[in-house]
Each structure stands twice: as C-alpha cells, then as structure tokens.
Residue, then its C-alpha position, 0 to 999 in steps of 0.5 A: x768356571x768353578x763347581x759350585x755345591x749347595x748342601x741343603x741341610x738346615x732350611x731346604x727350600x732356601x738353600x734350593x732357591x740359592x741354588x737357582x739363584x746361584x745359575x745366573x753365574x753360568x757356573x755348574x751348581x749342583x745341590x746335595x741334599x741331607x735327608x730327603x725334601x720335604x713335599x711342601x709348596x715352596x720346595x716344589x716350586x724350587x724343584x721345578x726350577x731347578x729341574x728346567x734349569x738341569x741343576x743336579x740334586x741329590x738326595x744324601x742318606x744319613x749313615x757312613x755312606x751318605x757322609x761319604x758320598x756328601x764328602x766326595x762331593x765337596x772335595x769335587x766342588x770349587x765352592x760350597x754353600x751350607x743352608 
C-alpha cells in the first residue's frame, strides 16, 4: 500500500474531490490543507465525502510551523498530489 498526500494549496475544492476520487484505490489518502477552506458549496459537499469516507484533513497555518508540519507530511507520504 502507499501513503498518498493531497495538498490542497491553489484550487481547494478540486484538490478535495481528488482526494475522494483517490479512495477508490484502497490506499490511505489523507489531505493537508494550506490555509483554511473556504465555506462554499462545492467544498462542503467534498468535506462530507471525505469525512464519511474518513480521510485525514488538516488545515496547515502559514508560518515556519506550518511549513513544517506540511514538510513532515510529505516525507511521510508515498506520493503527494499538489492542487
């Protein structure tokens, strides 16, 4: 199995309907988030999915932390998706 990492930096609520769409595989996905989501639609109706499909997400503040935290994440993770 490989860890799979989506960073959902530039269009959010794509990057979390890959994230769905990257369950079908059976391999852990989870989602890293730079910034905070916004309260739209299309990224709740993705949220949901991804909260009934328990896939990780995590919200990654801007600063050194953040960096390193998102850093620590991928180093952990098999393949990483940036969207």
């Amino acid at each position: 199995m490989k860890n799979l990492l989506v960073v959902a930096k530039h269009n959010q609520a794509e990057a979390l309907r890959v994230a769905a769409g990257l369950t079908l595989l059976s391999d852990p996905v989870r989602v890293a988030v730079v910034g905070t989501l916004p309260d739209t639609p299309a990224v709740a109706e993705q949220r949901e999915l991804l909260e009934f499909a328990e896939v990780p997400l995590e919200e990654i503040a801007a600063g050194d932390a953040g960096r390193r935290q998102l850093a620590g994440a991928v180093l952990a993770a098999d393949a990483v998706y940036v969207i």
